[in-house]
VMD Tcl script that draws the C-alpha trace (Angstrom):
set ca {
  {44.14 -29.43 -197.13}
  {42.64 -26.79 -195.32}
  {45.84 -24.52 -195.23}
  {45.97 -25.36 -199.05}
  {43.16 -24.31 -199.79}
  {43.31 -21.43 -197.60}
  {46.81 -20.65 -199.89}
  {44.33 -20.65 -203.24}
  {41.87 -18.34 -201.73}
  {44.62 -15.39 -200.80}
  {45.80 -16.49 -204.64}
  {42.51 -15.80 -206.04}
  {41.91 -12.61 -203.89}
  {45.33 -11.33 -205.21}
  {44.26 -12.40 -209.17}
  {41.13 -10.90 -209.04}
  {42.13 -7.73 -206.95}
  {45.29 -6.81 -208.81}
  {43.04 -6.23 -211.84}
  {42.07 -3.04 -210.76}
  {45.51 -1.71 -211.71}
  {46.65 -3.09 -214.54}
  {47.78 -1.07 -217.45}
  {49.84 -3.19 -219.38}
  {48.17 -6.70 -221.56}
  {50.65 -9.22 -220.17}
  {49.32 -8.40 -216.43}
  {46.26 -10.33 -217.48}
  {47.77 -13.25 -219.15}
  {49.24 -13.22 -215.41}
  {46.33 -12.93 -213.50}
  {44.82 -15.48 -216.36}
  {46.87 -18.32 -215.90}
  {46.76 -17.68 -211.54}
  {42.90 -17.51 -211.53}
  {43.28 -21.06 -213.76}
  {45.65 -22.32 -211.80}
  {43.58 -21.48 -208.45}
  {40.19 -22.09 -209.80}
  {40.96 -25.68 -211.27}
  {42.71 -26.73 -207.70}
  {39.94 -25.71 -205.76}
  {37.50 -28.12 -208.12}
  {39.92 -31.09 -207.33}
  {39.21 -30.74 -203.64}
  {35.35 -31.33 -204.11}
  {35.14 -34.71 -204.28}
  {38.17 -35.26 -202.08}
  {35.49 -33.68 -199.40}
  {32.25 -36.04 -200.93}
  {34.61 -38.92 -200.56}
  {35.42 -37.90 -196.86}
  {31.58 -37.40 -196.06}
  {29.41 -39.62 -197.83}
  {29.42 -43.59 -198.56}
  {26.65 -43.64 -200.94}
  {25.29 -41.43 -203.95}
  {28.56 -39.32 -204.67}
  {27.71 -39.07 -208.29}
  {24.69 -36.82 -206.89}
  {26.61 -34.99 -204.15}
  {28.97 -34.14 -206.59}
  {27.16 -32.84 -209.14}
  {25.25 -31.12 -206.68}
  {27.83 -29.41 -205.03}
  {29.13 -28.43 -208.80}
  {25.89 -26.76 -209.48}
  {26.63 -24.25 -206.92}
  {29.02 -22.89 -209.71}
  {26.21 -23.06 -211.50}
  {23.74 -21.17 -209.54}
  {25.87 -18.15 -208.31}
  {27.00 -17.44 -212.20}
  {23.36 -17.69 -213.12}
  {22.66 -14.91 -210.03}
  {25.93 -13.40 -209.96}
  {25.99 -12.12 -213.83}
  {23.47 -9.81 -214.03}
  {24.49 -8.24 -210.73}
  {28.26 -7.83 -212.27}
  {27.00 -6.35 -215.57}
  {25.46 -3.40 -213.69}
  {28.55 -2.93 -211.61}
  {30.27 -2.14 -214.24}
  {28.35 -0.10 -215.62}
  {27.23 1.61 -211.97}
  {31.72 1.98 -210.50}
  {33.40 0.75 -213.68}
  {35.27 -3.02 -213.92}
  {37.86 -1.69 -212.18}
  {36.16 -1.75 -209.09}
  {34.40 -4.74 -210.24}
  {37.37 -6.45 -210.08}
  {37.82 -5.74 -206.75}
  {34.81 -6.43 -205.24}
  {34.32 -9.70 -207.17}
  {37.91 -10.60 -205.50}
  {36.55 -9.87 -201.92}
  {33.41 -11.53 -202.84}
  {34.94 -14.60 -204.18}
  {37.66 -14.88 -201.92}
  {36.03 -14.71 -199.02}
  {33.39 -17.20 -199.79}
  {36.46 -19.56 -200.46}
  {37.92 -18.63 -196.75}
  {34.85 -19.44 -195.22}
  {34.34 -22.96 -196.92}
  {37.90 -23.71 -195.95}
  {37.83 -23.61 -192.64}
  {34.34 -24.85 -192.19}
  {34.34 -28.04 -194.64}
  {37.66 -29.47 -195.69}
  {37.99 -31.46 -192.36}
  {37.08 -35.39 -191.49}
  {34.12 -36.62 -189.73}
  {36.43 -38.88 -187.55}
  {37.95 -35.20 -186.59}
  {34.96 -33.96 -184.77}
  {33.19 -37.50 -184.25}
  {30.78 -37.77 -186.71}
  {30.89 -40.83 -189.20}
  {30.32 -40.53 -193.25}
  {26.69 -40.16 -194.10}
  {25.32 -43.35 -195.73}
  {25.45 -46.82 -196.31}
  {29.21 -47.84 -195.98}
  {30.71 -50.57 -198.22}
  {31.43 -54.43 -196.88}
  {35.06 -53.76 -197.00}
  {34.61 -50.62 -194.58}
  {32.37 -52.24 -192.45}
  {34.70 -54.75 -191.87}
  {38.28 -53.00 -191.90}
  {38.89 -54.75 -194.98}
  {41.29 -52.63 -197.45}
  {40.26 -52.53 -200.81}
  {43.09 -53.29 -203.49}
  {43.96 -50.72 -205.79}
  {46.20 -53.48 -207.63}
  {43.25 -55.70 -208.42}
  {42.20 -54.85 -211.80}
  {45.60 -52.41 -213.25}
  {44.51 -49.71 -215.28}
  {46.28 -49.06 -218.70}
  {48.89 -46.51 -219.28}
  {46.78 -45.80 -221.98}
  {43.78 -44.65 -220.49}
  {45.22 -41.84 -218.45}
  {46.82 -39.98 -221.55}
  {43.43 -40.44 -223.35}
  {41.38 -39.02 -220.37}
  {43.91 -35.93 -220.63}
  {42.57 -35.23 -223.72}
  {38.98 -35.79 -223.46}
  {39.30 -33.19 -220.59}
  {40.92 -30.81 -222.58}
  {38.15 -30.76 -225.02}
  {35.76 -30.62 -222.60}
  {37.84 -27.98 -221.12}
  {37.94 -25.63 -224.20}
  {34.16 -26.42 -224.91}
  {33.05 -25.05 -221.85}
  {34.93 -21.81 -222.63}
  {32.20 -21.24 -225.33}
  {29.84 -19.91 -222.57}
  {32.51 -17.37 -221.39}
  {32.49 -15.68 -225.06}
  {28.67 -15.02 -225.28}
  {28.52 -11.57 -223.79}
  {31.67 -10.49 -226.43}
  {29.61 -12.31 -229.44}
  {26.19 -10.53 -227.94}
  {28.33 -7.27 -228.15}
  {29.71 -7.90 -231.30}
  {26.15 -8.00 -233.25}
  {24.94 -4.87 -231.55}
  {23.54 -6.28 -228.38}
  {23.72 -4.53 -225.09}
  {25.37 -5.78 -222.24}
  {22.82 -6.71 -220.38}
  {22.13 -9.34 -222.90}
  {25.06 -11.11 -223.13}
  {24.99 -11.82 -219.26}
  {21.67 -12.91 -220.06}
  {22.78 -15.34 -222.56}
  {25.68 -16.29 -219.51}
  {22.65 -16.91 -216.85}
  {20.93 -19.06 -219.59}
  {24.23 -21.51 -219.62}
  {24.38 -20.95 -215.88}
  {20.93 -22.62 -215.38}
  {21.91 -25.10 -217.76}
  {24.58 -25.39 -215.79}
  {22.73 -26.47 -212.39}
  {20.63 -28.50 -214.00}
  {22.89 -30.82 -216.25}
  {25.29 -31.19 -212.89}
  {22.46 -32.78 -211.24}
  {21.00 -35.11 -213.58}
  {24.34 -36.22 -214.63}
  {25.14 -36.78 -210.86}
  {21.75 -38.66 -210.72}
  {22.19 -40.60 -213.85}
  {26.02 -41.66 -212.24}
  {24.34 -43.02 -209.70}
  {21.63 -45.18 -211.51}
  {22.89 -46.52 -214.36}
  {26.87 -45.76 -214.25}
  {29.53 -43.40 -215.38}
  {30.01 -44.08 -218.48}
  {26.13 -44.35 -219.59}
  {25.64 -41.03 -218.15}
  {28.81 -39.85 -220.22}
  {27.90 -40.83 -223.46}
  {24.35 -39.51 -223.22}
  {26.19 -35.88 -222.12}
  {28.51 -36.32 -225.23}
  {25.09 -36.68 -227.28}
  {23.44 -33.75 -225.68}
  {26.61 -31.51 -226.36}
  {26.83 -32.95 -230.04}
  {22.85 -31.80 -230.06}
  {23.64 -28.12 -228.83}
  {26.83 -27.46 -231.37}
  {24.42 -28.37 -234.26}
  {22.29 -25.88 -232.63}
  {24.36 -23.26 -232.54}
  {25.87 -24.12 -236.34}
}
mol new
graphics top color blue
foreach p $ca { graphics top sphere $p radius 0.5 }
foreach p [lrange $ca 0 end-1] q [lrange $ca 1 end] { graphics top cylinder $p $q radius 0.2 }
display resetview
């Protein structure tokens, strides 16, 4: 895992970097689909690590650990928009691939390891079956086919919702606002961001997934009407 995700940061680095030479449009459908490709990967791994860590309240960890996406776009926006406008987004790009890939290095070699592997045990209260060396069946309760192809398309809804909040500074732009604005508008749905990642990690934890799912699905519903 750790040499994997060692692979995606050098991708990322490259995606990110190469962007401050590219003349032609189909060098950033590339770069595109890599940073996708890289950024997506790397989210997989976070719970891999909860799970590794932590018995109890992973619904929490996890959307804690989520927010941090959360909390650097809300910080890191504003600091981009006048980067571009202080070097140019050529040199954006650049720095915002040193920034990001580093950060990425750094987390790789310091987190995506097992307690056993430096003797430390998972934080929390383990489960009856752990205590006891007890393996827990996978085969007890079979999941439908089904449910995996449907899940595939819930997340690609969810997928191209969240791409709304990457549009805002173009739509701020396109009404005559400066762009300073629209990254405002992006650190808005950054704190958002933080925020829902928690409670929903909170409300996993208290009253179940799919509780906490449907009242997300209602407060999305709430914020499209909004917007219409």
């Amino acid at each position: 895992a750790r040499k994997f995700t060692t692979c995606l940061a050098i991708l990322l680095m490259v995606s990110f970097g190469s962007m401050c030479f590219y003349t032609e449009l189909w060098h950033w459908y590339l770069s595109a689909a890599l940073i996708g490709l890289g950024t997506n990967c790397l989210m997989i791994i976070i719970p891999s690590v909860i799970n590794n860590w932590f018995y109890s309240h992973k619904g929490l960890l996890t959307g804690l650990t989520m927010s941090a996406s959360g909390i650097f776009g809300a910080l890191f926006s504003p600091v981009c928009s006048q980067l571009i406008l202080t070097y140019h987004w050529r040199i954006t790009a650049l720095i915002t691939a040193l920034l990001g890939g580093g950060l990425v290095l750094i987390a790789s070699r310091l987190l995506v390891i097992t307690p056993e592997s430096v003797g430390l045990t998972p934080w929390g209260t383990a489960p009856e079956s752990a205590v006891s060396g007890q393996a827990v069946s996978d085969s007890a309760q079979p999941v439908p086919g089904w449910v995996f192809i449907s899940s595939l398309f819930v997340l690609i809804g969810a997928g191209a919702t969240v791409q709304l909040s990457n549009q805002l500074p173009t739509f701020a732009r396109s009404i005559g606002y400066s762009l300073t604005v629209g990254a405002l508008l992006t650190s808005l749905c950054m704190v958002g961001n933080v925020s829902g990642k928690l409670c929903v990690g909170a409300l996993c934890d208290r009253i179940g997934v799919y509780r906490a799912l449907k009242i997300v699905l209602l407060l999305l519903s709430a914020s499209f009407v909004g917007f219409l």
